[in-house]
C-alpha positions as CSV (number, residue, x, y, z in Angstrom):
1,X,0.0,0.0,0.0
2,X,1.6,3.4,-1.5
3,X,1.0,6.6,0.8
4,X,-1.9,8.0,-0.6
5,X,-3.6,4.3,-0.2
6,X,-2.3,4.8,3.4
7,X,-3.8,8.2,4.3
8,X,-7.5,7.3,2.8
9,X,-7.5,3.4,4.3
10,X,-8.0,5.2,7.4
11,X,-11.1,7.1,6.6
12,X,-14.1,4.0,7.4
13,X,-16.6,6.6,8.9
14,X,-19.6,5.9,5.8
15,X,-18.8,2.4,6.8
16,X,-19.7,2.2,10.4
17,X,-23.2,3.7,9.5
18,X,-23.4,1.0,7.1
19,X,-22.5,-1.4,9.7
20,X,-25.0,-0.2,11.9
21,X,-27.9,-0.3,8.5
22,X,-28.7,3.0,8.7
23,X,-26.1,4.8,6.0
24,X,-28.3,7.3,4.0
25,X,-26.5,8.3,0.8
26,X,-27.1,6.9,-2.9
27,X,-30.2,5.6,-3.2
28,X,-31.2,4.2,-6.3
29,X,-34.4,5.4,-8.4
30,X,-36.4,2.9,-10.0
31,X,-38.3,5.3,-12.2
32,X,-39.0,8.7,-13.3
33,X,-39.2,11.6,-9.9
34,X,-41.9,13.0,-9.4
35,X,-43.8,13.5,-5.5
36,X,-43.5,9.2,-5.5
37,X,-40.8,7.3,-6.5
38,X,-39.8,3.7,-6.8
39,X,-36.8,3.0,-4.7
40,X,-35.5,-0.5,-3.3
41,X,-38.6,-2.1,-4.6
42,X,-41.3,-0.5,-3.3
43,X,-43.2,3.5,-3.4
44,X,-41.6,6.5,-1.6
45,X,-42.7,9.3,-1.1
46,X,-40.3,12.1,-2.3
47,X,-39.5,14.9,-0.1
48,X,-36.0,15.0,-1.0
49,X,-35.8,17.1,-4.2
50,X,-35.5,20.6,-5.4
51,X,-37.9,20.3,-8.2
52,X,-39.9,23.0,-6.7
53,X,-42.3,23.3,-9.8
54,X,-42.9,19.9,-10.4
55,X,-41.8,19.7,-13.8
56,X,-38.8,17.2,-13.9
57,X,-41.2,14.9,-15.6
58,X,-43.3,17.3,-17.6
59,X,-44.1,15.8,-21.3
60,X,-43.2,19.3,-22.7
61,X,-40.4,19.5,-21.5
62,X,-38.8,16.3,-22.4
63,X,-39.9,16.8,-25.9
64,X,-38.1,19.8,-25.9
65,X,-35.0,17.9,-25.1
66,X,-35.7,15.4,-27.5
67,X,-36.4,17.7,-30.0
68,X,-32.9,19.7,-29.4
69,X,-30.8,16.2,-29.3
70,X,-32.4,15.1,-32.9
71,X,-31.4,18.6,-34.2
72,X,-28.0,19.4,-32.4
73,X,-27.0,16.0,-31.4
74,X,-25.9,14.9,-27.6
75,X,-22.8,17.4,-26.9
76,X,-21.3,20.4,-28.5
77,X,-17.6,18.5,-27.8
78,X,-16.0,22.0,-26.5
79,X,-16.4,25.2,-24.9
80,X,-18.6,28.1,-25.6
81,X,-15.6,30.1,-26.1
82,X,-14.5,27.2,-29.2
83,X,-16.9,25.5,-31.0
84,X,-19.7,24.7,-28.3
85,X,-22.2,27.7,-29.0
86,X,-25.3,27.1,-29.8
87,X,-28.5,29.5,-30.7
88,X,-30.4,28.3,-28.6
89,X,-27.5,28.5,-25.5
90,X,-27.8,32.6,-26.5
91,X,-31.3,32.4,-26.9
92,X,-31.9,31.3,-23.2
93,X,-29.1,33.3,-22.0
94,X,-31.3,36.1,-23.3
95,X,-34.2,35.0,-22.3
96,X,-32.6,34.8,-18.6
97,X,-31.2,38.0,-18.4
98,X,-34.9,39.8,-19.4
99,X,-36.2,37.3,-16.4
100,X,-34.3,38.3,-13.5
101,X,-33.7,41.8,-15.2
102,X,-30.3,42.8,-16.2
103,X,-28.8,43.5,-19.1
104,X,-27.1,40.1,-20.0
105,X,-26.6,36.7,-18.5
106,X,-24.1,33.7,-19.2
107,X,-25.0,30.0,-18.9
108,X,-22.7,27.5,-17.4
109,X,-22.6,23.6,-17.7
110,X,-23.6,23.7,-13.7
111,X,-24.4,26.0,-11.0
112,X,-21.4,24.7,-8.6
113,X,-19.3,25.8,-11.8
114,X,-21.3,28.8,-12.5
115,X,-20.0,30.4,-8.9
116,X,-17.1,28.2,-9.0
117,X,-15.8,30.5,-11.8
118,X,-17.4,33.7,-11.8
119,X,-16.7,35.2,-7.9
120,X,-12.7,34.7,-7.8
121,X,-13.0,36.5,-11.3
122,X,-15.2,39.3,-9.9
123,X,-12.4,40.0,-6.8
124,X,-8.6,40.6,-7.1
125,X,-5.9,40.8,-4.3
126,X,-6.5,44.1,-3.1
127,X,-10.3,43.7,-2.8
128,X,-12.4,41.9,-0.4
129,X,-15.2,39.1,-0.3
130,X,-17.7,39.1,2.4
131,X,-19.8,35.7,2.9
132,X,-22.2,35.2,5.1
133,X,-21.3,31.8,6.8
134,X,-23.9,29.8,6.0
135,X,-23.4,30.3,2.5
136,X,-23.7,27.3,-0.3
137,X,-20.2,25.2,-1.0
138,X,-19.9,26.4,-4.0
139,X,-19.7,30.0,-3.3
140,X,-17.0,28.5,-0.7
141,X,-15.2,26.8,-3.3
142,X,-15.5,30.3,-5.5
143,X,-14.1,32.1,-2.9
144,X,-11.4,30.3,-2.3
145,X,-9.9,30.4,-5.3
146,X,-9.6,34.1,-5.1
147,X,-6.8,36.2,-3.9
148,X,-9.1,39.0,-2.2
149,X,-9.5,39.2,1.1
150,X,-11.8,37.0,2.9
151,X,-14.5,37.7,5.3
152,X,-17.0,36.2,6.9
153,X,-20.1,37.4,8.8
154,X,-22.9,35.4,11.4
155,X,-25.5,33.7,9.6
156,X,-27.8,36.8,8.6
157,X,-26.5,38.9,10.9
158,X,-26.1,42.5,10.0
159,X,-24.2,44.2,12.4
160,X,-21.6,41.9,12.2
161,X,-21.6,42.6,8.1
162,X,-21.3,45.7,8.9
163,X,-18.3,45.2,11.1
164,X,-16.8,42.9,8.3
165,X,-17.6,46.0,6.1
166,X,-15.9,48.3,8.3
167,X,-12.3,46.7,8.1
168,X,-12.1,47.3,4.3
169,X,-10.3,50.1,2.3
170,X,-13.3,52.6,1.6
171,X,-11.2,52.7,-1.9
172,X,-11.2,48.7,-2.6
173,X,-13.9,46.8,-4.1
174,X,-16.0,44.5,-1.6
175,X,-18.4,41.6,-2.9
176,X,-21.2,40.6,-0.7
177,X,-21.9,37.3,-1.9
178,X,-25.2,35.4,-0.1
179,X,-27.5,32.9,-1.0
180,X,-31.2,34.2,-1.6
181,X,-32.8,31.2,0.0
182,X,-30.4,29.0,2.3
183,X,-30.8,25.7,0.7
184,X,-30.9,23.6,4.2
185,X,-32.7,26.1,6.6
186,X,-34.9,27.7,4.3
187,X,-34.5,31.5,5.6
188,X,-34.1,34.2,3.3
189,X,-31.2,36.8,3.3
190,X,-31.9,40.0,4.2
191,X,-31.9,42.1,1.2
192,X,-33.0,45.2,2.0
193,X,-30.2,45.7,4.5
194,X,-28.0,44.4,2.9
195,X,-28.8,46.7,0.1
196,X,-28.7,49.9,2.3
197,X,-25.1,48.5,3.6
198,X,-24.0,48.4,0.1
199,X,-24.7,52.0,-0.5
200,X,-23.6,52.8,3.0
201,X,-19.8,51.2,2.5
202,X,-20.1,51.5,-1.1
203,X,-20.1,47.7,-1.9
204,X,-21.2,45.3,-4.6
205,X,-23.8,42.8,-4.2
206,X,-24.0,39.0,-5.6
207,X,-26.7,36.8,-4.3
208,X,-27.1,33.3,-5.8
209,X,-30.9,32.7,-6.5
210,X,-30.5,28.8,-6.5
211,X,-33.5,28.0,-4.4
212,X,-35.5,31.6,-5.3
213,X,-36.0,31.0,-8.6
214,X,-39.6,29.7,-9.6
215,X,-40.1,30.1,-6.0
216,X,-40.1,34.2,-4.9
217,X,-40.8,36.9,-6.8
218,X,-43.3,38.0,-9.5
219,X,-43.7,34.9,-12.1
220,X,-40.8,33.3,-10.3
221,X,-38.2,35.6,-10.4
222,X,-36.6,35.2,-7.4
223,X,-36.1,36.5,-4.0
224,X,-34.2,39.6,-5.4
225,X,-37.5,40.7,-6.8
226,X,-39.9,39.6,-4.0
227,X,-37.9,42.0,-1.7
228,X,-37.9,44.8,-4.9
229,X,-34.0,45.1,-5.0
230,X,-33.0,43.7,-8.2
231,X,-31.8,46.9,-9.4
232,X,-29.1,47.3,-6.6
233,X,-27.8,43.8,-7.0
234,X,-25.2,43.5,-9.2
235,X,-25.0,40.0,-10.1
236,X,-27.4,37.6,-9.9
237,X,-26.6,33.5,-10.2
238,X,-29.6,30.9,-10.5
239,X,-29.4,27.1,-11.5
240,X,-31.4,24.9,-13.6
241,X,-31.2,22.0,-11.7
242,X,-34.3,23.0,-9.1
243,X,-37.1,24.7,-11.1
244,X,-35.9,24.6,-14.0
245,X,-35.5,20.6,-14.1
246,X,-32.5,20.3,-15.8
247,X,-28.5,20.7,-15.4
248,X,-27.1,24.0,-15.3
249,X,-26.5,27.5,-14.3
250,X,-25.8,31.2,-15.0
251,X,-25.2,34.3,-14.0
252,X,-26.6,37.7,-15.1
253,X,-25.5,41.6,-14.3
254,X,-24.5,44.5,-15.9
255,X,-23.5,44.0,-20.0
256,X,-19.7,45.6,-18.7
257,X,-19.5,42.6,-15.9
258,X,-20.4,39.7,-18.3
259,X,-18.3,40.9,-21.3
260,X,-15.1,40.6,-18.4
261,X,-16.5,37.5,-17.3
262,X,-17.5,35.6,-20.8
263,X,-13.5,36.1,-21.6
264,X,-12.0,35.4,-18.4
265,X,-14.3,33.0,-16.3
266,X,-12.0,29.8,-16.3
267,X,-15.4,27.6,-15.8
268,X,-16.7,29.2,-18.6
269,X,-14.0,28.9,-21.5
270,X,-12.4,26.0,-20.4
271,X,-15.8,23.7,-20.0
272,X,-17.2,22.2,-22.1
273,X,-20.7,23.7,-23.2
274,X,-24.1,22.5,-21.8
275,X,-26.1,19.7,-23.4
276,X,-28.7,20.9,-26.3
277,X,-30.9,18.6,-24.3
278,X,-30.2,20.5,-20.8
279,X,-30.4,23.8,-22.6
280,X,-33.7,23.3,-24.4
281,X,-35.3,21.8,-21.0
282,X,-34.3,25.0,-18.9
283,X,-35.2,26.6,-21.8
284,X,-38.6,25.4,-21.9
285,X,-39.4,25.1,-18.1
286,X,-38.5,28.8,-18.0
287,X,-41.6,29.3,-20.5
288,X,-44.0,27.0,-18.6
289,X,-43.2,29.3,-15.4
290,X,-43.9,32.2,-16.7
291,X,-46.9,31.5,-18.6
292,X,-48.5,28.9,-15.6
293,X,-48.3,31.1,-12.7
294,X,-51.4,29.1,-11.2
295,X,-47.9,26.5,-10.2
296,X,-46.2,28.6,-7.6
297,X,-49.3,29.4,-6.5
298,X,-49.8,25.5,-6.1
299,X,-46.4,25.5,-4.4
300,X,-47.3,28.2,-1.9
301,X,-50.4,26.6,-0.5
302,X,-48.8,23.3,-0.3
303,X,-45.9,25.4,1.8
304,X,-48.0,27.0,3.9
305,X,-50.5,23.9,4.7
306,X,-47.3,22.0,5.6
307,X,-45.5,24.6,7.8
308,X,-48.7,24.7,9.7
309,X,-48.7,21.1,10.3
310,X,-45.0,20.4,11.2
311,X,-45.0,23.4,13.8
312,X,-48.6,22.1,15.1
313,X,-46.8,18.7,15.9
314,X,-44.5,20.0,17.7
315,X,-41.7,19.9,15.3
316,X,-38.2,22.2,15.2
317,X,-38.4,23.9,11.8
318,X,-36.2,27.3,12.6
319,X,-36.7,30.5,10.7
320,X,-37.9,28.9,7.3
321,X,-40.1,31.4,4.8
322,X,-39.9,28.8,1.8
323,X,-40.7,25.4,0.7
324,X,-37.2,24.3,2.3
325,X,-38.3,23.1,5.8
326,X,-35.6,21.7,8.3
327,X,-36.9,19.8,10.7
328,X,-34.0,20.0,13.3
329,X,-32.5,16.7,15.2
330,X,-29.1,18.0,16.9
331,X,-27.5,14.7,16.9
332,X,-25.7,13.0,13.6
333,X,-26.6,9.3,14.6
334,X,-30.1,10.3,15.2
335,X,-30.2,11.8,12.3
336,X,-29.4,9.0,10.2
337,X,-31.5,7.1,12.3
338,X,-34.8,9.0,11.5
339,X,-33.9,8.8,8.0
340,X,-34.0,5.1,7.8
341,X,-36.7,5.1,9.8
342,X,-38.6,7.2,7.6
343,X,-38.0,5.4,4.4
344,X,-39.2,2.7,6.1
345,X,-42.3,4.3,6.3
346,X,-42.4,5.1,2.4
347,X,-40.6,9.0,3.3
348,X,-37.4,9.7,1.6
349,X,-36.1,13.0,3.4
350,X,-32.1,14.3,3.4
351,X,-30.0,14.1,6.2
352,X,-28.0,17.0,7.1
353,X,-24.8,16.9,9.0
354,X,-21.4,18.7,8.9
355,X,-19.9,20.5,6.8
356,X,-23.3,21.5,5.3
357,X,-24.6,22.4,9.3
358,X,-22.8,23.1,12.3
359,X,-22.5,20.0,14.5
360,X,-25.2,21.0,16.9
361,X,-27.6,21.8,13.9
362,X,-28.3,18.4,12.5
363,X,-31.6,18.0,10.8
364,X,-33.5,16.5,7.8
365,X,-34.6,18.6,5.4
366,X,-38.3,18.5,3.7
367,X,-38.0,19.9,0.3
368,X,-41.9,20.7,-1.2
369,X,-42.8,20.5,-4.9
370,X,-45.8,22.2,-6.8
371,X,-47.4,18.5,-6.9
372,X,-47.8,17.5,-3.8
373,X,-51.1,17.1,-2.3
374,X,-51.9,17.9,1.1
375,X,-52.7,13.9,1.6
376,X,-49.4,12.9,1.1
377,X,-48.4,15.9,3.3
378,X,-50.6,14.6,6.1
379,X,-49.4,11.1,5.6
380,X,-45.5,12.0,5.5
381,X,-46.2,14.4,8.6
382,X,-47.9,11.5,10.9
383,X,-45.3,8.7,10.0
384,X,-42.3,11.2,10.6
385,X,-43.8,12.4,14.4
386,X,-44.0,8.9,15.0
387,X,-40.0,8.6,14.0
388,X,-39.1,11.7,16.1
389,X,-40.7,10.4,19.3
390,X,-39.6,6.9,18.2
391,X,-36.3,8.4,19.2
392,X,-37.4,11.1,21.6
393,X,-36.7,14.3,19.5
394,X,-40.0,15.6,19.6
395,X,-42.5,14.5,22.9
């Protein structure tokens, strides 16, 4: 055994959990997702994805897809720099940009790569990124690779941004990069503070719209919008791998911004392009969204009827204001505990354990889709009390 085999023999922690039967991760689906699945065999119900809208299985959309592979084929074979643009990959980028309202946007083959390249080209060595702490891995992993300054401030908290902000140059540029809708608590950032800091300290603004988009905002448009401060965000990052059920991302702001970033963005010109397939279905679910509003409407009641319910059973959900709801365990092994129990019951939830949550913030997370029905919310929210005070979480 060479050293490298050495140093990674050692890690067996996935394996005790499988020892012990109740390892959580990798789950095969039998069949297409939608609010049941087949998995192992037998019916779940699926609480576990980001499909907010419902539409991963929409007939439209997949003939869409279909429709791009017979015309374009099954890959572009190089970057969209090189010979991977397509018409329709500046047609949605278009199409984006008018949606969340700026002046241009630029997709990417993933929203991990999307911020992955875009905020350490945004921020240079005498500038400074401020994060809030909670913020998604992939802004992590973006702002790592920069050579500005790094800072980080308390989960939504704004007088320690403001404190961050106060240790900058007046003269430098400084990035406030935040998540619109925290992917496992389900709070929103605060916007409209963080907009008047901005103009206070004279900073830029980037929020990644990842879990706002179909979700907040007039027709969808995100939680920049619901909170009416699109105009003083700079740059705005969505995916399409939650409402718009596909694979993808992009990133939209000012047409000076995106000309710097469609030349130097090392995700952007080194990647290969996205799939006509993937393109064609964001393409498409963006045009269902807009013209079917009557779905987040869906989405909201189904929200709403299921916050109710949780908090009336004496649940933990936290500071949620979105279809994300964390229902909160404090304990890693109980955690994956209540997971197995629950898809023993027919409920596939997601654990949630370090990094993605401090250690005394364990939970599983309840993700909502347009197409649930408030049966299968009843059903998923009797069999999970019984887990909790199976294991004493809840009384």
């Amino acid at each position: 055994m060479d050293l490298l085999q050495e140093k990674f023999a050692k890690y067996d922690r996935p394996q005790q959990f499988m020892a012990k039967g109740v390892y959580p991760y990798f789950r095969e689906i039998d069949s297409h997702q939608d609010t049941e699945v087949l998995m192992e065999g037998k019916k779940v119900l699926m609480f576990g994805s980001n499909a907010y809208m419902g539409l991963t299985y929409d007939k439209r959309i997949i003939d869409a897809a279909k429709a791009a592979t017979d015309k374009y084929g099954t890959g572009c074979a190089g970057s969209r720099l090189l010979n991977g643009t397509l018409d329709i990959h500046v047609q949605l980028e278009k199409e984006l940009a008018e949606f969340v309202g700026k002046d241009e946007a630029l997709c990417f083959s993933t929203g991990f790569t999307a911020n992955e390249g875009v905020i350490p080209q945004l921020v240079g060595r005498s500038d400074y990124i401020i994060c809030d702490d909670r913020d998604h891995a992939s802004i992590v992993d973006g702002r790592r690779l920069s050579f500005a300054t790094q800072l980080k401030y308390k989960h939504n908290d704004m007088e320690d941004l403001e404190k961050e902000l106060q240790k900058c140059e007046p003269d430098a540029v400084k990035l406030i990069v935040v998540d619109g809708v925290f992917s496992m608590e389900g709070d929103l950032a605060n916007l409209p503070e963080i907009v008047r800091l901005k103009k206070k300290y004279n900073a830029s603004i980037y929020v990644d719209e990842a879990h706002g988009l179909g979700v907040f905002g007039r027709q969808g448009r995100g939680v920049c919008d619901h909170f009416g401060v699109t105009d003083d965000v700079d740059l705005i990052m969505g995916t399409f791998s939650k409402s718009l059920a596909s694979i993808g991302g992009f990133v939209a702001g000012d047409k000076e911004v995106i000309n710097w970033l469609r030349h130097n963005a090392r995700s952007y010109i080194f990647q290969a392009s996205n799939t006509p397939a993937a393109t064609a279905a964001a393409r498409e679910a963006l045009h269902i969204i807009q013209n079917e509003p009557e779905r987040i409407k869906r989405l909201w009641d189904i929200t709403n009827y299921t916050l109710e319910a949780f908090r009336n059973a004496g649940f933990e959900i936290g500071d949620t204001e979105s279809p994300i709801i964390p229902l909160y365990v404090r304990d890693t092994e109980k955690t994956f505990t209540v997971t197995k129990l629950a898809f023993d019951e027919g409920i596939f939830i997601n654990p949630v354990i370090p990094p993605a949550c401090a250690p005394q913030d364990t939970l599983v997370r309840v993700a909502l889709m347009a197409t649930h029905t408030k049966e299968q919310i009843d059903y998923a929210v009797k069999k999970l009390t019984k887990c909790f005070k199976q294991l004493d979480i809840i009384k």
